[in-house]
PDB file of N, CA, C and O in Angstrom:
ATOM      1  N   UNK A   1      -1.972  12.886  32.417  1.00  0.00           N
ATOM      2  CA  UNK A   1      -2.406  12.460  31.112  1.00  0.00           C
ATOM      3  C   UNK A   1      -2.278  10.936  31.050  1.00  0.00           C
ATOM      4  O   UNK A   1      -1.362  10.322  31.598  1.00  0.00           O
ATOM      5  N   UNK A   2      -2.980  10.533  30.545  1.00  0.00           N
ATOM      6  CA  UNK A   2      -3.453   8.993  30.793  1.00  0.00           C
ATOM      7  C   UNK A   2      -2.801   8.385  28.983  1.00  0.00           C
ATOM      8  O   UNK A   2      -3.230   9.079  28.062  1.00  0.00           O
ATOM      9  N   UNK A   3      -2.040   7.426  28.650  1.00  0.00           N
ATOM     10  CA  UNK A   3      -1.396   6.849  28.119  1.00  0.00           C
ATOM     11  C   UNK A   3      -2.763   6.284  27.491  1.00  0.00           C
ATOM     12  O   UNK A   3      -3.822   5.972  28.035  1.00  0.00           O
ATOM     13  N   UNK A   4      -2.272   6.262  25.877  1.00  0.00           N
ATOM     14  CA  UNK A   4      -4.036   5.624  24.909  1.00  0.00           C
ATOM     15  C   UNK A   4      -2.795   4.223  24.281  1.00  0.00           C
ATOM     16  O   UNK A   4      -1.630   4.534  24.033  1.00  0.00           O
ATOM     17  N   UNK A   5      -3.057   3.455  24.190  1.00  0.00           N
ATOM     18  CA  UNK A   5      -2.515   2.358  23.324  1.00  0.00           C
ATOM     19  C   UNK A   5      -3.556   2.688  21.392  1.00  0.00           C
ATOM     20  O   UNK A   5      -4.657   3.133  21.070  1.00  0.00           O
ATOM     21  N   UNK A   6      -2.605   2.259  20.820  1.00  0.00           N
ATOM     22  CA  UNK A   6      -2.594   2.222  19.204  1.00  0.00           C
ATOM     23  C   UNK A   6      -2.450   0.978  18.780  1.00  0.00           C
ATOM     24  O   UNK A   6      -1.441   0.281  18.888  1.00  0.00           O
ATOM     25  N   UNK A   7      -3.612   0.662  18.224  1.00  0.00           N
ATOM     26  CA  UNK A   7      -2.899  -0.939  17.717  1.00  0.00           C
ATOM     27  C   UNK A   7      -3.013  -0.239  15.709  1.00  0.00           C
ATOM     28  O   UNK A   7      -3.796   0.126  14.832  1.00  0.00           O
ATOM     29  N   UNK A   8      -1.662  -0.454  16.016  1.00  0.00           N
ATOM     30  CA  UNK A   8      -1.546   0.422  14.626  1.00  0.00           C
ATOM     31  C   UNK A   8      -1.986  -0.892  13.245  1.00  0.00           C
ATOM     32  O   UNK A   8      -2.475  -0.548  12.169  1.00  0.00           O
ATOM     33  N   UNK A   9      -1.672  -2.376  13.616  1.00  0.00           N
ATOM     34  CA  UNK A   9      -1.980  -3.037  12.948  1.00  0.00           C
ATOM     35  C   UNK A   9      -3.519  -3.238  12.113  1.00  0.00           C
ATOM     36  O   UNK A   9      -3.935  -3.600  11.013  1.00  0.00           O
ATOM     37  N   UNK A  10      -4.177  -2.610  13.786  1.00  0.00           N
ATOM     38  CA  UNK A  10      -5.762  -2.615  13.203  1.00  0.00           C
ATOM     39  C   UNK A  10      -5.737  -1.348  12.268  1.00  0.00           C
ATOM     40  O   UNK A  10      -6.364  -1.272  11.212  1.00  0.00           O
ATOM     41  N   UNK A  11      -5.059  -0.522  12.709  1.00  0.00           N
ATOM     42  CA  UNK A  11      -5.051   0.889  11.644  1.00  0.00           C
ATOM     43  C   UNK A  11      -5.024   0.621  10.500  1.00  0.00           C
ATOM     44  O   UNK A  11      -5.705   1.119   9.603  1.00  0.00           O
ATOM     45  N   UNK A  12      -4.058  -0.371  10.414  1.00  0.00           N
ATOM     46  CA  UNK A  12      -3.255  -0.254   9.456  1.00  0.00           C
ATOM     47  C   UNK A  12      -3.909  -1.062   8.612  1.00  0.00           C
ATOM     48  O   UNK A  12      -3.424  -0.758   7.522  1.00  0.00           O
ATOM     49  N   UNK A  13      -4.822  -2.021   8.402  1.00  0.00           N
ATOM     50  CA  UNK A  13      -5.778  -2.916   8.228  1.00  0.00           C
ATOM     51  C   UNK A  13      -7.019  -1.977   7.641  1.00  0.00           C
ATOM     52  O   UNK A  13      -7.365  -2.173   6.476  1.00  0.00           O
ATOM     53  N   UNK A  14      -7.606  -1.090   8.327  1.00  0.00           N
ATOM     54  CA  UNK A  14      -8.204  -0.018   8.045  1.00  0.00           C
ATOM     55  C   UNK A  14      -7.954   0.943   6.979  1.00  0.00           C
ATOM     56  O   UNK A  14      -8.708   1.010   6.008  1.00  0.00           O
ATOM     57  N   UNK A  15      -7.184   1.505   7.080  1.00  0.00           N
ATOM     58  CA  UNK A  15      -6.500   2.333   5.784  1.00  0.00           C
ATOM     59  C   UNK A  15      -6.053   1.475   4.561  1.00  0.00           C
ATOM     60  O   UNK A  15      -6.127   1.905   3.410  1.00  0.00           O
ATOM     61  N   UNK A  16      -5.677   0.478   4.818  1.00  0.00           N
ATOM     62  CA  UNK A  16      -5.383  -0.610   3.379  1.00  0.00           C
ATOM     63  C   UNK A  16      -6.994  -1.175   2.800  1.00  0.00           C
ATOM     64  O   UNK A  16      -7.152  -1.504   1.624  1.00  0.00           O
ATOM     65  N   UNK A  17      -8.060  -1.217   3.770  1.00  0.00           N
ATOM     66  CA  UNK A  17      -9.257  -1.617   2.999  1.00  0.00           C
ATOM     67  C   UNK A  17      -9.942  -0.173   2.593  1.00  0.00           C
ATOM     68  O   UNK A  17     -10.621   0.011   1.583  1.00  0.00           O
ATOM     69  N   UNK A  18      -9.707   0.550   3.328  1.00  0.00           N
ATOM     70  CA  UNK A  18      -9.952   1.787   2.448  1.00  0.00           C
ATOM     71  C   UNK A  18      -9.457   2.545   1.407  1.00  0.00           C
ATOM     72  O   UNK A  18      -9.725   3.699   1.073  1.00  0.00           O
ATOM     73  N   UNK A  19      -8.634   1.666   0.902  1.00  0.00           N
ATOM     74  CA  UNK A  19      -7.583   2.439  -0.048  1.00  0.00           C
ATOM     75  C   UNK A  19      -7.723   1.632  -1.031  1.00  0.00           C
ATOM     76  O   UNK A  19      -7.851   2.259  -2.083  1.00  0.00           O
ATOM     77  N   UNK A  20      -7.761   0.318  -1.184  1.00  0.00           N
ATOM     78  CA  UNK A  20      -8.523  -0.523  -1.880  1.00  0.00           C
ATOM     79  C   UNK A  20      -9.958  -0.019  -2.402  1.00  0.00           C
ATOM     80  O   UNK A  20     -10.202   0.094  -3.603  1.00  0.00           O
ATOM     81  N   UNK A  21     -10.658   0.200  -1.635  1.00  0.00           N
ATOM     82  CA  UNK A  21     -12.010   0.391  -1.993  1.00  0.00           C
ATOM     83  C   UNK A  21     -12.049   1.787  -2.983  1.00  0.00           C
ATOM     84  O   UNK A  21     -12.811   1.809  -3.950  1.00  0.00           O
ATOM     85  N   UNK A  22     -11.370   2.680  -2.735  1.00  0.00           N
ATOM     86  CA  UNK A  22     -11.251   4.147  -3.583  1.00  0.00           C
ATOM     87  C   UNK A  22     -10.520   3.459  -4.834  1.00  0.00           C
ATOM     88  O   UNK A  22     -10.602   3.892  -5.984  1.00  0.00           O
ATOM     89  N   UNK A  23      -9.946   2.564  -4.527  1.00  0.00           N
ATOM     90  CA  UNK A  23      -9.175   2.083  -6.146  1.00  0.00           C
ATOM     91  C   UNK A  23      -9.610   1.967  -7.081  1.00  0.00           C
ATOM     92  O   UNK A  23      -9.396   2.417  -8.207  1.00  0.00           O
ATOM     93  N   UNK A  24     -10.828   0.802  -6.299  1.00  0.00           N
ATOM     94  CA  UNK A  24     -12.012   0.247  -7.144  1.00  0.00           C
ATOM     95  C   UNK A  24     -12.947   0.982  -7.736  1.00  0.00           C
ATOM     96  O   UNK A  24     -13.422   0.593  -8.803  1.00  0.00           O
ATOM     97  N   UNK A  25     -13.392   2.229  -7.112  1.00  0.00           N
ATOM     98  CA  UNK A  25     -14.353   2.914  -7.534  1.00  0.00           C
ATOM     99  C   UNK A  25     -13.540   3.896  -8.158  1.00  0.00           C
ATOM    100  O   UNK A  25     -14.219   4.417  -9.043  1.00  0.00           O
ATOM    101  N   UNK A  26     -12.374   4.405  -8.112  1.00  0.00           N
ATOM    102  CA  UNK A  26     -11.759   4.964  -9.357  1.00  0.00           C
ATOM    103  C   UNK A  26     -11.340   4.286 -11.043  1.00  0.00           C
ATOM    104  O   UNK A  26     -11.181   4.705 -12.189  1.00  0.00           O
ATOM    105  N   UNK A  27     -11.305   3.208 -10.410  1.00  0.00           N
ATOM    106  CA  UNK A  27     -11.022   2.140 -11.851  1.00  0.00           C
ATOM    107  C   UNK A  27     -12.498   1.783 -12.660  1.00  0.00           C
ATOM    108  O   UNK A  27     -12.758   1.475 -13.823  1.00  0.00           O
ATOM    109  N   UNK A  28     -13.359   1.999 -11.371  1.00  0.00           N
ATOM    110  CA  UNK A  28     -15.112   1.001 -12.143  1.00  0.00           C
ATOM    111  C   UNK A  28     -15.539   3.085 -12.603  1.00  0.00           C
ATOM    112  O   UNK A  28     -16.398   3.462 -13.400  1.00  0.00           O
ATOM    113  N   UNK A  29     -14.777   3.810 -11.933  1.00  0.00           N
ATOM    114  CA  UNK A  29     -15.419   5.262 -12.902  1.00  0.00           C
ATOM    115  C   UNK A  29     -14.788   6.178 -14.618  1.00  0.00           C
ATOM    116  O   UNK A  29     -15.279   6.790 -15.566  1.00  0.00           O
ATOM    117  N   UNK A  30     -13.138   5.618 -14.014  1.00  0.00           N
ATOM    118  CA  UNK A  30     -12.434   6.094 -14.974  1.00  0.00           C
ATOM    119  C   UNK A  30     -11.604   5.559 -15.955  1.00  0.00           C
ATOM    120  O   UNK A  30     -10.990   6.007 -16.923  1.00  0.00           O
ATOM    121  N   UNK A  31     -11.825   4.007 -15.205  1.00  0.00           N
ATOM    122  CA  UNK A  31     -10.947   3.176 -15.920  1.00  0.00           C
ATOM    123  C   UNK A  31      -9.710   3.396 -15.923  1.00  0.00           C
ATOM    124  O   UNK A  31      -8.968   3.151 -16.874  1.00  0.00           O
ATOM    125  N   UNK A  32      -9.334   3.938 -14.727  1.00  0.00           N
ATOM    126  CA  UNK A  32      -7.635   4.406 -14.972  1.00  0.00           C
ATOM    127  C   UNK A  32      -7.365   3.504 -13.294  1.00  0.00           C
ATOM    128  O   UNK A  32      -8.050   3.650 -12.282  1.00  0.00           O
ATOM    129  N   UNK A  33      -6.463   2.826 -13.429  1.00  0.00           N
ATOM    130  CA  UNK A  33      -5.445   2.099 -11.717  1.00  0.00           C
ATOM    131  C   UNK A  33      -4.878   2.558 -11.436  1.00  0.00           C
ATOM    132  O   UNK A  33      -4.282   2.895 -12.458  1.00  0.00           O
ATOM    133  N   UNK A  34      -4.319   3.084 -10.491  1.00  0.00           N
ATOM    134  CA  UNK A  34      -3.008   4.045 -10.285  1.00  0.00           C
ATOM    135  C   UNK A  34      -1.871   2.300  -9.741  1.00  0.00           C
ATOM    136  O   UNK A  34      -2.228   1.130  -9.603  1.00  0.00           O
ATOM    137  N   UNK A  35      -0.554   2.952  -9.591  1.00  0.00           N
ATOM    138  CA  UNK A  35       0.075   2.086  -9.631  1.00  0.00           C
ATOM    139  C   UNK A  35       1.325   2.723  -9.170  1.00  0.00           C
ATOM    140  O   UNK A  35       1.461   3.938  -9.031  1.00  0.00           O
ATOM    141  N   UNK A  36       2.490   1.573  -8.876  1.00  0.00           N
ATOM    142  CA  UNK A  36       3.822   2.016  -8.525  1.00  0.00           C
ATOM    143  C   UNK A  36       4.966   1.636  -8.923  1.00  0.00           C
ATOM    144  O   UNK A  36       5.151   0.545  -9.462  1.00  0.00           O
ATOM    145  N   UNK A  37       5.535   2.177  -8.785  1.00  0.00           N
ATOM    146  CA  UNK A  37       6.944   2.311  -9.977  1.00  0.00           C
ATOM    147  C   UNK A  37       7.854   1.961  -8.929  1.00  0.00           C
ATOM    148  O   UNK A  37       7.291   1.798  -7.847  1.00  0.00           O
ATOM    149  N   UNK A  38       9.093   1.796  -8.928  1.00  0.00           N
ATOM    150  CA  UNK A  38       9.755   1.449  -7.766  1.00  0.00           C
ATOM    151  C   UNK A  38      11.154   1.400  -9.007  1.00  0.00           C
ATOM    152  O   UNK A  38      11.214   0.798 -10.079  1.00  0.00           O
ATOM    153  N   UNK A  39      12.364   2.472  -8.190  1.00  0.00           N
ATOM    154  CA  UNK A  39      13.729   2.425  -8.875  1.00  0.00           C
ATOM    155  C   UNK A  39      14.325   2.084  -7.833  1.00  0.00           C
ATOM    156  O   UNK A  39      14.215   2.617  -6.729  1.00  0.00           O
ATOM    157  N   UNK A  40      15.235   0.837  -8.235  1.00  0.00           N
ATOM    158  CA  UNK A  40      16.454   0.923  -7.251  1.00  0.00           C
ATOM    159  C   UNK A  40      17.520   0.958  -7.807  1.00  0.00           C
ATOM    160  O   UNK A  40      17.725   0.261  -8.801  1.00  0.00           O
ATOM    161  N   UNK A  41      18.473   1.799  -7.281  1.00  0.00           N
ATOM    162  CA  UNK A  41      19.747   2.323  -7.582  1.00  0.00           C
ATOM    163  C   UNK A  41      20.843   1.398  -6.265  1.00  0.00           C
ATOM    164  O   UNK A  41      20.813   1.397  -5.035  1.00  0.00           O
ATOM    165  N   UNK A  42      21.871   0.582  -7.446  1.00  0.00           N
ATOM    166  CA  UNK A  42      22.907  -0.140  -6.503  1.00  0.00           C
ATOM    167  C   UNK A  42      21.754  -1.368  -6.118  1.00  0.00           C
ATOM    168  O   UNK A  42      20.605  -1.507  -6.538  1.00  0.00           O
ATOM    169  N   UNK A  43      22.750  -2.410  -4.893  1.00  0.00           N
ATOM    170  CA  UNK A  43      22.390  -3.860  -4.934  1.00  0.00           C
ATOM    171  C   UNK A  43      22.396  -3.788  -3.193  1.00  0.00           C
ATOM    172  O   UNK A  43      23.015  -4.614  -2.521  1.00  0.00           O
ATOM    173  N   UNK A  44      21.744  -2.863  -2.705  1.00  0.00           N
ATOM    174  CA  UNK A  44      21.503  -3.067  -1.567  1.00  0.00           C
ATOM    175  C   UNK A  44      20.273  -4.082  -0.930  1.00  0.00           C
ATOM    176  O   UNK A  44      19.169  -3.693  -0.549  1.00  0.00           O
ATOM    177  N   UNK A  45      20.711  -5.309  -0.925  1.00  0.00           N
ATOM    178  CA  UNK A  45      19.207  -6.105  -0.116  1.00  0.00           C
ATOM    179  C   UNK A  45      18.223  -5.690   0.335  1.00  0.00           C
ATOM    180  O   UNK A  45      17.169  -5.589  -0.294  1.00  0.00           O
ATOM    181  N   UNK A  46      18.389  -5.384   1.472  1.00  0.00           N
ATOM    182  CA  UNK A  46      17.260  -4.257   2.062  1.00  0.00           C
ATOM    183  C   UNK A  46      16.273  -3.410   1.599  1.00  0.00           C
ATOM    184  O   UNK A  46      15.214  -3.091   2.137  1.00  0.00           O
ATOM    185  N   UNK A  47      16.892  -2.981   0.206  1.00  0.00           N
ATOM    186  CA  UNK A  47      16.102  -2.010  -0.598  1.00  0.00           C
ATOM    187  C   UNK A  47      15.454  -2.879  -1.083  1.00  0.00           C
ATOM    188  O   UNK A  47      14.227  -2.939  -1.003  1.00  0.00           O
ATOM    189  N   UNK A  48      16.369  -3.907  -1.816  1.00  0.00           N
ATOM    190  CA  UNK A  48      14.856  -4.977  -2.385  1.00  0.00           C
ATOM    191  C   UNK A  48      13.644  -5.197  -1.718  1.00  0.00           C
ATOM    192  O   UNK A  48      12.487  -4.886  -1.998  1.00  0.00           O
ATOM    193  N   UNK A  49      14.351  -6.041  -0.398  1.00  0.00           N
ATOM    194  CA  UNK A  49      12.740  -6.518   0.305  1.00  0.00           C
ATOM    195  C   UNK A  49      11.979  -5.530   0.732  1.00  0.00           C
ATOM    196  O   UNK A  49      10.832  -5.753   1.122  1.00  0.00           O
ATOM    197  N   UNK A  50      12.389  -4.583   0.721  1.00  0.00           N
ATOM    198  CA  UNK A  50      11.485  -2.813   1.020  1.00  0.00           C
ATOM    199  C   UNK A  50      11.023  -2.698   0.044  1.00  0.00           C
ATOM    200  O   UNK A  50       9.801  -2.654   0.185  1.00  0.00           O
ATOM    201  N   UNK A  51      11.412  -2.589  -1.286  1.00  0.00           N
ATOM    202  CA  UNK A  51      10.284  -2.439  -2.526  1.00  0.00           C
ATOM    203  C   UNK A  51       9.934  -3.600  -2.479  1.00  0.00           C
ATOM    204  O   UNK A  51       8.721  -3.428  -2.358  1.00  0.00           O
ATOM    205  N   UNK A  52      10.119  -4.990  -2.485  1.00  0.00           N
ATOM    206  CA  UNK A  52       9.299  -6.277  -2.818  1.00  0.00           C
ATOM    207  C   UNK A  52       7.922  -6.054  -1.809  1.00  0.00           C
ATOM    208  O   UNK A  52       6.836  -6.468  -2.215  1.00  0.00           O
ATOM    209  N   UNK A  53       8.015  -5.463  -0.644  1.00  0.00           N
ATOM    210  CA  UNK A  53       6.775  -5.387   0.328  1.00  0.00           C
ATOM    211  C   UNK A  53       5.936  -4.627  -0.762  1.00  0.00           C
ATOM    212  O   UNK A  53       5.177  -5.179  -1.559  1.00  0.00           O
ATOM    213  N   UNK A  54       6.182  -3.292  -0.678  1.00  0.00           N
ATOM    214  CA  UNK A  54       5.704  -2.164  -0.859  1.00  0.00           C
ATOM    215  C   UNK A  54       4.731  -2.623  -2.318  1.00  0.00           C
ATOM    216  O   UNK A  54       3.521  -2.407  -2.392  1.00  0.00           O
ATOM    217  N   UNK A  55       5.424  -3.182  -3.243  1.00  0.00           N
ATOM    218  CA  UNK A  55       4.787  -3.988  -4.342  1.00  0.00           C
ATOM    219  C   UNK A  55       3.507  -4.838  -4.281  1.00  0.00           C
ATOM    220  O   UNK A  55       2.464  -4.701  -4.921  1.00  0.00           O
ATOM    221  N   UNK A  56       3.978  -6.107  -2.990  1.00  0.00           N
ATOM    222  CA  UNK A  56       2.701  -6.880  -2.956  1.00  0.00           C
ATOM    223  C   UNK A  56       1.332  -5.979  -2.370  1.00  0.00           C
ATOM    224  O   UNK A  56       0.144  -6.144  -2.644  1.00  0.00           O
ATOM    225  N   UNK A  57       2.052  -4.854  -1.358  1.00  0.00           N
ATOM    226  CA  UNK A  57       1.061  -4.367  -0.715  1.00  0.00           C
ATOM    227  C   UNK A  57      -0.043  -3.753  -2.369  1.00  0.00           C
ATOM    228  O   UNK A  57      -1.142  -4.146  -2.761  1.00  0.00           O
ATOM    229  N   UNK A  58       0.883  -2.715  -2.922  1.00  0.00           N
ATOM    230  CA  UNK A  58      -0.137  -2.295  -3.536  1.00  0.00           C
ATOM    231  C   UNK A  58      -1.010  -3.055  -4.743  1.00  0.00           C
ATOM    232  O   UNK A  58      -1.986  -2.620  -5.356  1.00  0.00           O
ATOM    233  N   UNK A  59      -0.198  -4.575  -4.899  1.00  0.00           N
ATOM    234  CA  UNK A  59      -0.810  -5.500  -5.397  1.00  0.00           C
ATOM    235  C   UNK A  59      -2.289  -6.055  -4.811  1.00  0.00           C
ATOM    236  O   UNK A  59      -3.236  -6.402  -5.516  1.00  0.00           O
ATOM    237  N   UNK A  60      -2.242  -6.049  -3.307  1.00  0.00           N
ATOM    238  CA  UNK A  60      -3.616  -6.414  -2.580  1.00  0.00           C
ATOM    239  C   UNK A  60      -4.322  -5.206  -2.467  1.00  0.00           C
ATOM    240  O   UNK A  60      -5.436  -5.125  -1.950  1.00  0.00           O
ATOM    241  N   UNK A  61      -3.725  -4.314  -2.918  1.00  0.00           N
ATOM    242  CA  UNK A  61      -4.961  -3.219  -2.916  1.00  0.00           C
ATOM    243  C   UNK A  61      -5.652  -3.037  -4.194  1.00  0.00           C
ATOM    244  O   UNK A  61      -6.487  -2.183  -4.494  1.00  0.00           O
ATOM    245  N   UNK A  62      -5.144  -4.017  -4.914  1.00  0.00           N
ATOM    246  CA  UNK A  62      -5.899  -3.721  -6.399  1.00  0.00           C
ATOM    247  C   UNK A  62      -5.339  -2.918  -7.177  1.00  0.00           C
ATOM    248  O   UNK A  62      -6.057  -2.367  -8.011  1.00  0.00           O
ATOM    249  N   UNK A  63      -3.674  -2.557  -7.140  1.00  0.00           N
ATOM    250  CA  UNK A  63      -3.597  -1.480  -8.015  1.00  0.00           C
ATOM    251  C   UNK A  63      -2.131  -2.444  -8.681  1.00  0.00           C
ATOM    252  O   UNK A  63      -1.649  -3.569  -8.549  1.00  0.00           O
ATOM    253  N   UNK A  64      -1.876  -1.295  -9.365  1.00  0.00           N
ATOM    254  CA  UNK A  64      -0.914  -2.471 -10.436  1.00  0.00           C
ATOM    255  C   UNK A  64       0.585  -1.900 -10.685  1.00  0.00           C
ATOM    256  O   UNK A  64       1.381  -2.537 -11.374  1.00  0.00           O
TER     257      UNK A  64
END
């Protein structure tokens, strides 16, 4: 069996403009954004910059 390389970045690039694009055409049909909520419990750092990502991401996807 022959080893496939993943460039998950391009994936990953892929699925974020496609996920964007369903945003848009759910917002230009229903007028509704979906969006994310994010609880953190306790003052663990880590958790921050894990939700601070997770935030901008779904910020560049157009959602709120």
């Amino acid at each position: 069996m022959r080893a496939r390389l993943i460039d998950g970045r391009a994936r990953a690039a892929r699925l974020r403009a496609e996920i964007a694009s369903e945003v848009a055409a759910l917002a230009a049909a229903t007028g509704t954004v979906p969006g994310l909520v994010v609880i953190l419990l306790g003052e663990d750092p880590a958790s921050r910059v894990h939700a601070a990502a997770k935030i901008r991401a779904t910020e560049a996807a157009g959602m709120r």
